[in-house]
N, C-alpha and C positions, 0 to 999 in steps of 0.2 A: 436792509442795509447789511453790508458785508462788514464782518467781526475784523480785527486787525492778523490773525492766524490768516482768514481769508485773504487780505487783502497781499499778508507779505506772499502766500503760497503764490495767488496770482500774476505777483509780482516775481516774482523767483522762475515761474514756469516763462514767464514772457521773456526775462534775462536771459535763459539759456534758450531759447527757440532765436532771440537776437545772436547770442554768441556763436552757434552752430553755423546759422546764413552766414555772419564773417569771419569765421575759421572755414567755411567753403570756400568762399570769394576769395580770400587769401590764398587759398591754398591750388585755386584755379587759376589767376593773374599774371603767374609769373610763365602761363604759357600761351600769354596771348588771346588772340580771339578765340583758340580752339578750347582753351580753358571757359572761357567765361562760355561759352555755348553748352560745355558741358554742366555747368553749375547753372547755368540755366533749367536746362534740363530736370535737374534735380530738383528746383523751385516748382516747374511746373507741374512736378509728381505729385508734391505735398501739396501743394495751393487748394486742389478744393477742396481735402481735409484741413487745412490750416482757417480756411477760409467759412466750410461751415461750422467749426469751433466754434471760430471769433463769433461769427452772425449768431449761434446758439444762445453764449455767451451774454449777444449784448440784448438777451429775447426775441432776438428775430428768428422767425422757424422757416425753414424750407420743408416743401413737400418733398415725397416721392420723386418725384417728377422733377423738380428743381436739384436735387442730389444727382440725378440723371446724367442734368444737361449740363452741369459741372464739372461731371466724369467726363462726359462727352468733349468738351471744349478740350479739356485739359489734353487727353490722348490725340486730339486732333494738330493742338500747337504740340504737341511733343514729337511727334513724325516728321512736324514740318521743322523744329529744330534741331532733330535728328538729318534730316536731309541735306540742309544746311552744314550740321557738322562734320559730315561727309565731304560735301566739296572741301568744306574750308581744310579740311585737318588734311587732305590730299597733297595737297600745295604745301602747306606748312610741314608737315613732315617729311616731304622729300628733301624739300631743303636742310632742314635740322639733320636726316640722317648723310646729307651729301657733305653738311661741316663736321658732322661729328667723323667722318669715316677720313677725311680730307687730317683732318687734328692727330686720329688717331695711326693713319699711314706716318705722320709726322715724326709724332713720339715713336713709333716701332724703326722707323729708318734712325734714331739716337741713341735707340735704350737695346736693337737688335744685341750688337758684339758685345756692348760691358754685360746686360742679362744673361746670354750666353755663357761667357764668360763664367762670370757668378755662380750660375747654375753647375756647372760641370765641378767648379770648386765646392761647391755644399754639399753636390751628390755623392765626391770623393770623400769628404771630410765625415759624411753623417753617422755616425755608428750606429743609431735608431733606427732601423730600415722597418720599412712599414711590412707588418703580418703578411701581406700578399705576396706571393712566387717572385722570384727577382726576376724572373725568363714574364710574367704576367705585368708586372709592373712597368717593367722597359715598354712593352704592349701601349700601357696605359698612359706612358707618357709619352709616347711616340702619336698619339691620337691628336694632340693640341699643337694649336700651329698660332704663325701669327696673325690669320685672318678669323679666326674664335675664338679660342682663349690661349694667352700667353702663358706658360705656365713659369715660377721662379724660383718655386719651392716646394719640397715633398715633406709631410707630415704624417708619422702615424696617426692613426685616430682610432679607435676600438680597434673590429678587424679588417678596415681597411687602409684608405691615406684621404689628408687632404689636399688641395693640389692650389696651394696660393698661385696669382697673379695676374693678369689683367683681362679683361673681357674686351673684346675686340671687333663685336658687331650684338645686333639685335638679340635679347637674352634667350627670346622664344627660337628662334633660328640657330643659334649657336648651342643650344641645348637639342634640337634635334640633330642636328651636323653628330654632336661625340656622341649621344647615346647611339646613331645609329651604327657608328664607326666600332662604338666598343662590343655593341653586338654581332656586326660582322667579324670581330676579331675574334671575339672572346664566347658567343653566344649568350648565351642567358646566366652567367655562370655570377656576372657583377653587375650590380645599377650603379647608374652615375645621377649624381644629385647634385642641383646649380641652386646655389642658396649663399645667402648673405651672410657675412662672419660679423662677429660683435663688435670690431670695427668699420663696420656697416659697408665692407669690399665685399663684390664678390666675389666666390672659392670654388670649384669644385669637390665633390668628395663623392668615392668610389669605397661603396663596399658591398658584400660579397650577396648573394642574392637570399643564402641562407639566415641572413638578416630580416629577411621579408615575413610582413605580421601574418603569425599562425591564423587558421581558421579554429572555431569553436570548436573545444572540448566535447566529449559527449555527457558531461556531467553540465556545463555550461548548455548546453540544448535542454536540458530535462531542467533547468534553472527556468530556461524561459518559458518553458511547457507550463512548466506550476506557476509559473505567474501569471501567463494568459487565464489559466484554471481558477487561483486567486481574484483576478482584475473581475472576474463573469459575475463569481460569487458577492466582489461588495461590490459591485455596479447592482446584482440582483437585489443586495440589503442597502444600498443610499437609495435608490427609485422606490423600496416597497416604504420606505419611514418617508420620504418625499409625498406618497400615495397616503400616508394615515396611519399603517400598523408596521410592524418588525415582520420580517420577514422568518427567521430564525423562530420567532413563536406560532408563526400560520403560513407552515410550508406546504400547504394546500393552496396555498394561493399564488403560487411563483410564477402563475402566468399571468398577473395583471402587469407586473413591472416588464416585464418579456418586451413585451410594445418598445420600450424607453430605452431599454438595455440594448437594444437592435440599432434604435437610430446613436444611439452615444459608437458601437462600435463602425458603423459606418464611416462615422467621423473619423475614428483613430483608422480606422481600414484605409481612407483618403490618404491620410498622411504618410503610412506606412506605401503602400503604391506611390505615391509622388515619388519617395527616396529611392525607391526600386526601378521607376521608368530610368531615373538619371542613372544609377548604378549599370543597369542592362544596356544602356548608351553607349557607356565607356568603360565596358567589358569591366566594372569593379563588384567586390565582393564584398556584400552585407549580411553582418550576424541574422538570427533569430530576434524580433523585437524583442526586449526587456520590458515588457508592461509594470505600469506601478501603482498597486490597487488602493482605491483611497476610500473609505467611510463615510467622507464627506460628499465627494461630485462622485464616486464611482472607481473613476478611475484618473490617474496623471498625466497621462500621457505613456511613451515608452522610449528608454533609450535603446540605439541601434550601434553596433559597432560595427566600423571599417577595419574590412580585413584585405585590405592589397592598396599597395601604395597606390596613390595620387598623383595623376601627371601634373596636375597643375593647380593654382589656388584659383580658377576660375571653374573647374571641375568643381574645388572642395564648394563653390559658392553654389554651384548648380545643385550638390548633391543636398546641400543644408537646408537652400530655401525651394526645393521642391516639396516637400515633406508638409513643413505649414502654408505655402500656398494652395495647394490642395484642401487640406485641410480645413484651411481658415475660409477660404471660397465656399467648402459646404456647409461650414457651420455659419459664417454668415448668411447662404441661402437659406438654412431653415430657420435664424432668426426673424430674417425679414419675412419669409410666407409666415410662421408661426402670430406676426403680429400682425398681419394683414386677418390671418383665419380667425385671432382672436374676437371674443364676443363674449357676452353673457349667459351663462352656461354652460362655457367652455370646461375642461379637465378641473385644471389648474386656478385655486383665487387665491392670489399670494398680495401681500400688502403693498403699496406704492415704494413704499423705501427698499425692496426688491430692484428697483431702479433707480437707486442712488449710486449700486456696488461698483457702477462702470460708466466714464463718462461717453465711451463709444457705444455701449448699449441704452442708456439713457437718454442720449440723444437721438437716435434711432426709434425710439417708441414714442419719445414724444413728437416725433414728425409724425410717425402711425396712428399712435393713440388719439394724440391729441387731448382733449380737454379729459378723458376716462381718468388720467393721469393725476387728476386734482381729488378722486377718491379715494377712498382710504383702502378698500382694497378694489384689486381689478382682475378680473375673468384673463387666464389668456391660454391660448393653446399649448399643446404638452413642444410644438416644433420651437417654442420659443424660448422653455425653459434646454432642450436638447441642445440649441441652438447656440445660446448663453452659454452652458457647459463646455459646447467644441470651444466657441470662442475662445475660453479662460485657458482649457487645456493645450490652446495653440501661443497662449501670449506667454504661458511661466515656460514653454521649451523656447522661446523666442529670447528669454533673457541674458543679456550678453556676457554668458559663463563659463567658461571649460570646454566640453566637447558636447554643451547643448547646440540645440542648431541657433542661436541664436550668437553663442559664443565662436561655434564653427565661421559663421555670417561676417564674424567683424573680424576672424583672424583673417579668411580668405582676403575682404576688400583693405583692410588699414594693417595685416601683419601681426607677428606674435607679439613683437614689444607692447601693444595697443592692444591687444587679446587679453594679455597678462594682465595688467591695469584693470580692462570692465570688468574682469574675475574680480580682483579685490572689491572694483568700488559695488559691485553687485552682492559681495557678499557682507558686507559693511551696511549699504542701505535694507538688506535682507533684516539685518543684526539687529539697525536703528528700527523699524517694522513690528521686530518681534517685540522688542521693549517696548514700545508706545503702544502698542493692540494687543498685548499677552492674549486675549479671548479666542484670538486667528491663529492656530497653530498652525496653519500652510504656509507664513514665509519661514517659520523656525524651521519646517521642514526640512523646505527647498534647501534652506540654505547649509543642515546639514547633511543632505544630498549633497550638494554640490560640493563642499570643503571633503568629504571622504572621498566620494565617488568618480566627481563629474569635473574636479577642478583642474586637472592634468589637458593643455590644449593639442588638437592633433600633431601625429607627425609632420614634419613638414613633408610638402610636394616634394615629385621629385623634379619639378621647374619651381623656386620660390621665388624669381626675381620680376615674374611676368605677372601684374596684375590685375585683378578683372577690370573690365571695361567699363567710361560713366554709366551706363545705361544700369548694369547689372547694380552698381555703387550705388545709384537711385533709388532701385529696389530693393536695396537693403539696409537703407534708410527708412524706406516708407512703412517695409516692416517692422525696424525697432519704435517707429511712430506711434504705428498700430495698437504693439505689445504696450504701451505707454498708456495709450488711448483706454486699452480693452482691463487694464488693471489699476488703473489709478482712480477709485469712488470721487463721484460730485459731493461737495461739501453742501451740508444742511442747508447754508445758509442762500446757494447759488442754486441748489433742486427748490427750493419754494420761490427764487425770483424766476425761476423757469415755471414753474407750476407743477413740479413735480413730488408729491406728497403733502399734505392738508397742514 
């Protein structure tokens, strides 16, 4: 029987998997059928993780094979309500933009002469003229018209202005319209940036290109150098103590852990390329990985810094969750073969509650295992424990924090107001973590990583008002899923109504 800790956890994890489904539907509804197709969409991502949860849960196991065809079904309705959302959102969005353009010719033939007007009198009146060239400025606002952006008002802002007033077609279209205007004018000399003011209008803002984020230091290069150097040496010393001795007292022996230390960098190599195919895409510029070597698994993972602005927060999405999907794809491969290869005799006998640390990796084995899983300890191949380790190290960069990719993940699809927010409540649940388990010093870590280093969220795009698309939204749901799945331990009480540990 489940203890009443269990019983409220279960209950608390089911409340918000309810409240999430309708803060979606809510938040899909108010556009119709092409909403609810997209929040569909989104259901059918999770469902056969949601799905073999619950069945885990209530002791029903699927095989291999039944996880398969779950995948399978699920990709297969998501193409077809993918196609669907195609047609449908075809029709409905010409319409909406044929009222919105009809509305807004309305308001520009009312507000043309008194805006006008207004403008020419502020322009005269302003004494604050914004840092940039007055012969460059005129430039700049000679660029905006009534069919893009209106403009009503000129603002200094650091060393450039910002340029209130009305947007006046589709933000992704009306953002390439002036940038490319201002580069034909001006060259490369100023970026324009379409981005939301904290009265939630959107603004323009123009400044000057020597704004644009430095590339790495050569003292920052040889940072990262010693830390790849560092990450090699405790991955060499967490696999040799993994293996039975200290490494540090029998450095004759640094080639049994070698094995181990190869497939863990693999993993972080995966992630590292994921972020670089998307970087190489769209011609953007990424630091030197920041590796961060750990004692415990090895290694952390690494942080990457952007060096060149972002055209878009559908880029910043692309560039975030390339990284752990790579990543997490290999380290899940070697879990799953690791536990197929397992056997008696294998490397590795670690105890059953080895498989309590993770409800996504516990459920996992006992589909594999199966009944192995009710001994007290069990044989299993070295791809299983490498495997487990990617996983972990792709779920804490997955945490939705700062300028982790998990934090990049939910600025890109929900904005920085809502970026801001998972920083706090991430590092708060980090806090609650640390008090209640002092024994785990890895969330006290994390979390002061994150408050020093990692809590600052990216620049914005230089388009911030174009969002990524449902599809992309789905996937980066299913990843904060995951990250959830792969770090939250099964409770005592629920691993032995599973049969997992004696």
């Amino acid at each position: 029987m489940f203890n009443n800790s269990e019983t409220l956890a279960t209950s608390a994890i089911l409340l918000i998997a309810i409240a999430v489904l309708v803060w979606g539907f809510n938040r899909a509804r108010p556009y119709g059928k092409v909403g609810i197709l997209s929040w569909l969409q989104s259901v059918v991502l999770m469902a056969p993780w949601l799905l073999f949860f619950s069945l885990f849960a209530a002791g029903i196991y699927l095989n291999l094979v039944g996880v398969l065809v779950l995948l399978l079904a699920s990709t297969i309705i998501y193409i077809y309500l993918g196609n669907r959302l195609r047609k449908a959102g075809q029709d409905v969005m010409l319409r909406q933009k044929a009222s919105e353009r009809l509305r807004e010719q309305q308001e520009t033939l009312q507000q043309e002469e008194s805006s006008t007007d207004t403008t020419e009198t502020e322009t005269a009146q302003n004494t604050n003229k914004p840092p940039i060239p007055e012969e460059d400025l005129k430039t700049i606002q000679g660029l905006f018209g009534i069919d893009t952006f209106f403009s009503t008002e000129t603002i200094p802002y650091q060393d450039g202005a910002i340029f209130k007033g009305n947007l006046r077609g589709d933000p992704e279209k009306v953002y390439q319209q002036l940038s490319s205007k201002l580069e034909a004018a001006l060259g490369e000399k100023y970026r324009l940036f379409l981005v939301e003011s904290p009265e939630n209008k959107p603004v323009v803002i123009v400044l000057p290109s020597t704004n644009d984020p430095q590339t790495s230091t050569t003292g920052q290069n040889i940072l990262a150098i010693a830390l790849m150097v560092a990450t090699i040496i405790s991955s060499l010393e967490a696999f040799s103590l993994l293996l039975g001795f200290d490494l540090f007292n029998n450095l004759n022996r640094f080639q049994e852990p070698f094995p181990l230390v190869i497939g863990l960098a693999i993993i972080l190599g995966a992630h590292e390329i994921g972020h670089r195919i998307i970087a190489q895409r769209y011609g953007i510029r990424l630091s030197l990985p920041f590796f961060l070597p750990s004692l415990q698994i090895g290694s952390f993972g690494a942080f990457t810094r952007i060096e060149s602005l972002l055209p878009s927060r559908t880029v910043l999405f692309e560039l975030a969750f390339a990284g752990p999907a790579i990543g997490g794809l290999v380290s899940l491969l070697m879990l799953v073969t690791g536990l197929i290869l397992s056997q008696p005799g294998s490397l590795f006998q670690v105890p059953t509650q080895f498989f309590q640390g993770s409800i996504l990796v516990g459920s996992l084995a006992k589909v594999i295992l199966g009944s192995q899983l009710q001994e007290s300890i069990v044989d299993v191949h070295p791809l299983t424990v490498i495997g487990w380790l990617g996983l972990v190290i792709t779920a804490l960069n997955l945490m939705p924090a700062g300028q982790l990719d998990g934090g990049r993940i939910v600025q890109a699809i929900y904005g920085r107001k809502t970026a801001r927010r998972t920083t706090v409540a991430t590092l708060i649940v980090l806090g609650i973590v640390a008090i209640i388990n002092p024994s785990n010093p890895i969330p006290l870590y994390w979390g002061i990583l994150i408050l020093f280093l990692q809590r600052s969220l990216e620049r914005p795009s230089l388009n911030e008002l174009t969002e990524p698309d449902d599809a992309r939204a789905a996937l980066g749901l299913l990843a904060l899923f995951l990250m959830l799945a792969t770090l939250i331990p099964l409770s005592p009480g629920l691993a032995g109504k599973l049969g997992i540990g004696m």
